[in-house]
C-alpha positions, 0 to 999 in steps of 0.5 A: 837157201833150200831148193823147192826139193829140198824143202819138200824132204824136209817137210816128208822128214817132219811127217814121217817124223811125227808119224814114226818118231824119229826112229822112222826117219829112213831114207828109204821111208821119205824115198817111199813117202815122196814116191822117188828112189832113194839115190835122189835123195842123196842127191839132195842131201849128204845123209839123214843128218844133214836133213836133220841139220836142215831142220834144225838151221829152219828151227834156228832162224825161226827162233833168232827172230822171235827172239831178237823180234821181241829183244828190239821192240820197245815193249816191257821186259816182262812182255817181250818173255811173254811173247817168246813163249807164245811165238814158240807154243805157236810154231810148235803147235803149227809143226808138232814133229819139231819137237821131236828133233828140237829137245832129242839131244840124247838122241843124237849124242854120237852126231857130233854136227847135229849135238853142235847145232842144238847146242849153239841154238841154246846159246844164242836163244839163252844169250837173248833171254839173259839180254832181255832180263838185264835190260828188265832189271836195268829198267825195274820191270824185273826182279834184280835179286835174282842172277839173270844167267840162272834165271834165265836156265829156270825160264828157258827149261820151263819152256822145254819141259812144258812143250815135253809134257804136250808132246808126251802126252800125244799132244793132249791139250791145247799147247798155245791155251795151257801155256798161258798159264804157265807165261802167268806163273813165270810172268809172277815170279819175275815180276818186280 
């Protein structure tokens, strides 16, 4: 559980994010940024990275929900990817600099806690998504032709490559309107 300071560092993270990229995300940045000294930071979190790992443990918890959410509602398999996606293109729209720690693994490959940490939030995301595929096959809502572990990297890296294209594009479009086009388009091709 974050205290009510820990919680603001790390909203001054996503900020300084967002503004700088991830590159500007300083100690002595959110020190200024929050008018305090550096030490009280350290006071709060170890390192940069441990305000990362927070960020990313945030991130994780949303996603376990929007995930298992869906997993147990009593809806269409088709749906509940449907829904996934939307919860996600909402919460990043919410929180654009999430996207920005979220999909900048290359980034942190010499921070073996932070490489760690994406890593076991991919799994577990992937293992829900190839849960709710298998149910959908099993129910004939999905197509069974189709290996629900690749199918799953297919809907998965969809996903991540669309809220990229938002990102690189200075955030151009209207994430949550333009990614029901791309729901449609996966929706079509796992149809049964």
């Amino acid at each position: 559980m974050q205290t009510d300071r820990q919680k603001e560092i790390v909203q001054v993270s996503l900020e300084i994010i967002s503004e700088k990229g991830i590159q500007g995300l300083t100690i002595k940045n959110i020190a200024l940024k929050i008018g305090t000294s550096e030490p009280a930071i350290y006071r709060h979190f170890e390192s940069k990275t441990h305000i990362l790992l927070s960020i990313l443990e945030t991130f994780k918890v949303f996603s376990q929900f929007a995930f298992k959410e869906e997993l147990d509602k009593d809806i269409n398999s088709v749906e509940k990817i449907s829904n996934v996606f939307n919860k996600h293109f909402q919460e990043f729209t919410k929180n654009p600099a999430l996207v920005s720690v979220i999909f900048s693994e290359e980034i942190f490959t010499n921070e073996k806690l932070l490489i760690e940490k994406i890593a076991g939030i991919m799994k577990e995301n992937e293992e829900v998504m190839q849960k709710i595929l298998r149910l959908g096959q099993t129910n004939n809502e999905i197509r069974s032709d189709l290996d629900p572990n690749i199918l799953s990297t297919v809907i998965m890296g969809s996903l991540r490559l669309f809220v990229k294209k938002w990102q690189f594009s200075n955030y151009s479009f209207n994430l949550n309107k333009k990614g029901e086009s791309l729901v449609e388009v996966v929706k079509q091709i796992i149809n049964k």
